[in-house]
C-alpha positions in Angstrom: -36.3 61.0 -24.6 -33.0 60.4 -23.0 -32.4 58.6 -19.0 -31.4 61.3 -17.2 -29.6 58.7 -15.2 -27.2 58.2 -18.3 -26.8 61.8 -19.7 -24.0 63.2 -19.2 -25.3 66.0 -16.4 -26.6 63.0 -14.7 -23.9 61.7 -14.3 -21.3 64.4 -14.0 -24.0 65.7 -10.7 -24.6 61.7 -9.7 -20.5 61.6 -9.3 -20.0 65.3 -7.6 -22.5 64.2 -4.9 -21.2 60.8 -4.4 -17.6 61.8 -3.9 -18.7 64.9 -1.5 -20.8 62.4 0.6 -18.0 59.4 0.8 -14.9 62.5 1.1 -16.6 64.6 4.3 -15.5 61.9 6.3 -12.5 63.3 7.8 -12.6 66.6 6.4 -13.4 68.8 8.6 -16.9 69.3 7.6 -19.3 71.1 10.4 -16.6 71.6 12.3 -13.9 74.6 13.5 -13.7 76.1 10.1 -11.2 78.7 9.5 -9.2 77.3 12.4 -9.3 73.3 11.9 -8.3 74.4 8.2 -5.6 76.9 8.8 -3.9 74.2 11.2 -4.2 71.7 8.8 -2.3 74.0 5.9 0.5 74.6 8.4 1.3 70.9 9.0 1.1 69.6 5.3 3.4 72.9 4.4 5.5 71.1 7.2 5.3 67.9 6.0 5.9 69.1 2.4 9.3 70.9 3.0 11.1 68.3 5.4 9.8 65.3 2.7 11.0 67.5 -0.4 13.1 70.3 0.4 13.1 71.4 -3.7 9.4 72.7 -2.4 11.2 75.7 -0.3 12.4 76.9 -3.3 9.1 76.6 -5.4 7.2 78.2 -2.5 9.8 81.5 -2.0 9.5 81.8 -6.4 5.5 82.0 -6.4 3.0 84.2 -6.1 0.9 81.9 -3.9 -0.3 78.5 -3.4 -3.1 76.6 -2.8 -2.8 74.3 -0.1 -5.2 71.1 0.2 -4.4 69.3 3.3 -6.9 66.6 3.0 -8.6 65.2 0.1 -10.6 62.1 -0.4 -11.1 60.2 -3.0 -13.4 57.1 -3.6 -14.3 55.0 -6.2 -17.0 52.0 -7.4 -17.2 52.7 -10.8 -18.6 56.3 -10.5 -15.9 58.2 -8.2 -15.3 61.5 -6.7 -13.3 63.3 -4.4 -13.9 66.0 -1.9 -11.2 68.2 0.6 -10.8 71.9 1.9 -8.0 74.1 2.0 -6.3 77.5 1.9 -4.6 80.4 -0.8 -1.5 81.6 0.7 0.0 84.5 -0.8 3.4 86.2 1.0 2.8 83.3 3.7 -0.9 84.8 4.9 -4.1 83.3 3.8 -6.3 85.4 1.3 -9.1 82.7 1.1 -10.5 79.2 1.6 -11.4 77.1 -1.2 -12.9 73.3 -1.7 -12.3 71.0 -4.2 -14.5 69.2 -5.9 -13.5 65.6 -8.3 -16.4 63.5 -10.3 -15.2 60.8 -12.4 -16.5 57.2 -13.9 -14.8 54.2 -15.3 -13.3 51.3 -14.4 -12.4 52.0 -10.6 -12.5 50.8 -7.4 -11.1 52.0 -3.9 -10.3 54.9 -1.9 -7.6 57.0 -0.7 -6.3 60.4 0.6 -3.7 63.0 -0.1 -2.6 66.8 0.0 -1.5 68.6 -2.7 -0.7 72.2 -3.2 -0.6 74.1 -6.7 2.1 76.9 -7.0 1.0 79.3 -8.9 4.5 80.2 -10.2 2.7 83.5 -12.2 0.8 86.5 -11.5 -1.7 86.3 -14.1 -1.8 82.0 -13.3 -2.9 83.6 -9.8 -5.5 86.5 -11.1 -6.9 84.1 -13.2 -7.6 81.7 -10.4 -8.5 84.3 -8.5 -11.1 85.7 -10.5 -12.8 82.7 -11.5 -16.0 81.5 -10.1 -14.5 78.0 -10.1 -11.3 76.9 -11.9 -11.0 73.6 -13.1 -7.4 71.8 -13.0 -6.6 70.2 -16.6 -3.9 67.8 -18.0 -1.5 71.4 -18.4 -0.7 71.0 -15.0 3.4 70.7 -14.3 3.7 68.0 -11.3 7.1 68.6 -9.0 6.8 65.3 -7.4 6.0 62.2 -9.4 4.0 59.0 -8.3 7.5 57.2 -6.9 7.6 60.2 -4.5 10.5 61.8 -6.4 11.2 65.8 -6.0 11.5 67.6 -9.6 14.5 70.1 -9.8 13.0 73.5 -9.3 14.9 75.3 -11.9 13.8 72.3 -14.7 9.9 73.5 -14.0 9.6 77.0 -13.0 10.7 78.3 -16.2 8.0 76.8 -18.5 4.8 76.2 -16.0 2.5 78.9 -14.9 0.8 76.3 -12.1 2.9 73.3 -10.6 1.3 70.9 -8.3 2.6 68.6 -5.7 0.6 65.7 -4.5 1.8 63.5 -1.8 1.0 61.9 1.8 -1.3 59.1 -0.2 -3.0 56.9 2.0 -4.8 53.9 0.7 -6.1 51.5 -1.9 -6.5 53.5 -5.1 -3.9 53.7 -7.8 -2.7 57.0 -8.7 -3.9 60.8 -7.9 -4.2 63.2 -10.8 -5.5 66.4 -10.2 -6.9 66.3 -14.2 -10.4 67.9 -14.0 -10.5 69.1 -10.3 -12.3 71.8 -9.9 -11.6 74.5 -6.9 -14.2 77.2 -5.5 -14.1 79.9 -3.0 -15.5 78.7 0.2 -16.9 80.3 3.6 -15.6 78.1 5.9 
């Protein structure tokens, strides 16, 4: 008979819960809801077009974004991360979502940042839409790499169904893939 402590669901649930506890610091959680979040999207959609203009352009060309103003992420060998945000579509929020990070390894530290997925498709947005929770994979096109730097618009939007933007990191954690994320509708 197997430890449940090192099976895989143990571990995948051990991480999800330790990254939700460690990442509600600071996000909102039990407090305005709709509101806190909404003002929150509006200030890193802010932040993201004055720090990379080419964003403008990727935000008039899609059929909505997701817009995570505030995720957490910790690590001490098992990791996770933890934030809430908003789908925009035509500039007007459709729904709230959370997202949701486990991970193990070597790792140690903590850190935050925003990121926003354009979902540069219609079916790329139906089949977020639809889905009970959709999990971010390794297919993801980034538009702004880890130096910060903005990706030409036209070099992206031609190839990728979802781009994503990370940026605003804060703290001692190397690097912020959004490789096996998972987002779900939320009531906030």
């Amino acid at each position: 008979m197997s430890n449940p402590i090192y099976s895989r669901r143990g571990f995948t649930l051990g991480a999800m819960a330790a990254g939700t506890a460690l990442a509600a610091c600071g996000n909102g959680v039990g407090g305005r809801g709709s509101q806190l979040i909404d003002a929150r999207v509006r200030a890193t959609l802010n932040e993201m077009y004055n720090s990379y203009p080419n964003t403008v352009q990727l935000a008039q060309k899609s059929n909505g974004m997701l817009v995570m103003p505030l995720v957490t992420e910790a690590g001490l060998g098992l990791g996770g991360a933890y934030g809430r945000g908003a789908l925009l579509i035509d500039d007007i929020t459709v729904d709230y979502y959370s997202v949701v990070k486990g991970s193990g390894g070597l790792q140690i530290g903590a850190q935050q940042y925003a990121h926003v997925l354009f979902f540069m498709t219609e079916d790329a947005l139906m089949s977020f839409r639809r889905s009970p929770g959709w999990a971010a994979g390794a297919n993801l096109e980034y538009v702004i790499s880890d130096r910060g730097d903005s990706v030409e618009a036209e070099t992206t939007t031609a190839l990728a169904p979802v781009l994503a933007a990370v940026f605003g990191r804060a703290g001692l954690r190397i690097g912020a893939t959004l490789d096996g994320t998972k987002y779900t509708r939320i009531i906030p």
